[in-house]
C-alpha positions as CSV (number, residue, x, y, z in Angstrom):
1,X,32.3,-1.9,-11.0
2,X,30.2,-3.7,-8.9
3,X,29.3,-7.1,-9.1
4,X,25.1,-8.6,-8.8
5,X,25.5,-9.1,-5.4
6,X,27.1,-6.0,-4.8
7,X,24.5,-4.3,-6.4
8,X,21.3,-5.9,-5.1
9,X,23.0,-5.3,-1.0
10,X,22.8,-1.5,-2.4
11,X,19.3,-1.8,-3.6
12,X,18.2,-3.5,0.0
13,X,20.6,-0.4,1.5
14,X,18.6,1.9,-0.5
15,X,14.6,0.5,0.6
16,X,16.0,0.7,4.0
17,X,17.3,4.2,4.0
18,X,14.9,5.9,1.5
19,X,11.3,4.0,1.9
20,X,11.6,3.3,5.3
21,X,13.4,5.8,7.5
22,X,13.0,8.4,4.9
23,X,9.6,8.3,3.9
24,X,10.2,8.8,0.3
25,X,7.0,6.6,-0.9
26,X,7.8,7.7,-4.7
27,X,11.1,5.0,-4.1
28,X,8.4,2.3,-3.5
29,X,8.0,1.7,-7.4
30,X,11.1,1.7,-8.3
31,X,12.5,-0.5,-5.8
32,X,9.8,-2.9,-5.6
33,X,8.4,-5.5,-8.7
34,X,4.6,-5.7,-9.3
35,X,5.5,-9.2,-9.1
36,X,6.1,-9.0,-5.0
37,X,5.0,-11.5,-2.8
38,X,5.9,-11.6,0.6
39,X,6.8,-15.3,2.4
40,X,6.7,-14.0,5.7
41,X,3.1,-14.2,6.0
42,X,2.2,-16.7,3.5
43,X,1.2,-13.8,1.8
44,X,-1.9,-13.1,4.0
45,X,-0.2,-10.3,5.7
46,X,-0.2,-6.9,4.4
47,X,2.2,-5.8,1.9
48,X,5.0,-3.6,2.7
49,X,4.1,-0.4,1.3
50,X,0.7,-0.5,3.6
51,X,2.8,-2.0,6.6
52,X,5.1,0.6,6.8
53,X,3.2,3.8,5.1
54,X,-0.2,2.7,8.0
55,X,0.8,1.5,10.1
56,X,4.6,1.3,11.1
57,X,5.3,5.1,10.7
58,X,1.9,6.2,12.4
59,X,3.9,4.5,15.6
60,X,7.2,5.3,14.9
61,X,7.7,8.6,12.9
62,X,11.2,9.0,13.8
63,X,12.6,5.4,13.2
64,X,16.1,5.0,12.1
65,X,17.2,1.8,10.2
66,X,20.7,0.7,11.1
67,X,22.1,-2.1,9.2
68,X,24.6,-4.4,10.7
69,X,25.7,-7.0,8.6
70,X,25.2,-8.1,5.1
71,X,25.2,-11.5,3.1
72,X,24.4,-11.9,-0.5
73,X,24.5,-14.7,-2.6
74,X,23.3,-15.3,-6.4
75,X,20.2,-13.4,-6.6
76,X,19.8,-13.3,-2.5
77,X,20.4,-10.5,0.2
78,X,20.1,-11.8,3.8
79,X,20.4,-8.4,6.2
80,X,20.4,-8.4,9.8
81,X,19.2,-4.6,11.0
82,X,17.3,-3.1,13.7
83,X,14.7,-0.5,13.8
84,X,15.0,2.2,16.9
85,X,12.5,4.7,16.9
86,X,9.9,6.8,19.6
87,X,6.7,5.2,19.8
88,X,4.3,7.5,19.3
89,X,1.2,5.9,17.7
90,X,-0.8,3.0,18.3
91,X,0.8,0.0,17.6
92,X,-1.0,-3.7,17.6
93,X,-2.8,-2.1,19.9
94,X,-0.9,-0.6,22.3
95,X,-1.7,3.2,22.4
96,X,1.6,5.8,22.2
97,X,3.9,5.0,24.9
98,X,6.8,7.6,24.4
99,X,9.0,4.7,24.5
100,X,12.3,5.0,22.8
101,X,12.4,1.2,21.4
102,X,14.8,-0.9,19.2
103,X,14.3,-4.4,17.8
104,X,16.5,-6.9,15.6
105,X,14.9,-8.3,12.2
106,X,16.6,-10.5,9.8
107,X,15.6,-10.7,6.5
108,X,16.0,-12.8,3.0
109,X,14.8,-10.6,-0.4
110,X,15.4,-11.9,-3.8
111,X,15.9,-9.5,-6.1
112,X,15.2,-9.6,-10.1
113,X,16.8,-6.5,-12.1
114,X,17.4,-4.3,-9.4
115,X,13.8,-4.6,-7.3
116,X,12.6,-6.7,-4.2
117,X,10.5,-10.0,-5.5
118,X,10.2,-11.9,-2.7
119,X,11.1,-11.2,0.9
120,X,10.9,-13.5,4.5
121,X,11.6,-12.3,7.7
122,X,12.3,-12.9,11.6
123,X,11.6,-9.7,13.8
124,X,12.1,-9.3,17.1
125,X,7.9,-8.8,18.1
126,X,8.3,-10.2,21.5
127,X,11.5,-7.9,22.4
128,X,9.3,-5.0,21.0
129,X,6.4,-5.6,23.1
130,X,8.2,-6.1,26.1
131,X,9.9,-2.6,25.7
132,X,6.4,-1.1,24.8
133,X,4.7,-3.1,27.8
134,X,7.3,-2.4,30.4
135,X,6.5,-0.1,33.1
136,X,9.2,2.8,33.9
């Protein structure tokens, strides 16, 4: 049996796998309270399920999520992953590139009965533009 902590890494396991590099958007609700807020952006950013359904898989249709290390704690997940994908769509402006990029983001979601309620994170947006910026 597997304890809270256990549980909610799954949960952040499963968002990764299914929402994001799966593109099952039905997951969204199930995954994700009505009572979201996201402190990355002070919550003037736009909220996940437009982030990555508009505009993050327009770029990156084929992006893999690969997890590397996981740290939970009371009702906290803290996951460092990376994102690798082809960049084929605009992204903050920067028309397709064919690219083949990958990027670091760490993240902090709290989760309440098995769904994301808050989440904060770091990416890597400087690393990503470079690669998408870079001549070769």
């Amino acid at each position: 049996m597997h304890n809270l902590q256990e549980e909610n890494k799954l949960v952040v396991k499963k968002f990764n796998r299914e929402f994001i590099e799966n593109k099952n958007d039905s997951i969204y609700g199930e995954l994700v309270s009505t009572e979201f807020h996201d402190g990355s952006s002070g919550g003037a950013g736009p909220d996940p399920y437009f982030f990555f359904t508009k505009i993050f898989r327009p770029a990156f249709p084929d992006a893999k999520v690969i997890i590397h290390d996981q740290v939970a704690e009371g009702d906290k997940v803290v996951t460092r992953k990376s994102y690798e994908g082809t960049h084929k769509g605009e992204f903050m402006g920067i028309p397709a590139t064919g690219k083949v990029i990958s990027f670091e983001v760490i993240e902090i979601i709290i989760l309440r009965d098995g769904k994301y309620i808050s989440h904060w994170a770091v990416a890597d947006t400087l690393g990503l533009l470079k690669q998408l910026n870079a001549t070769s």
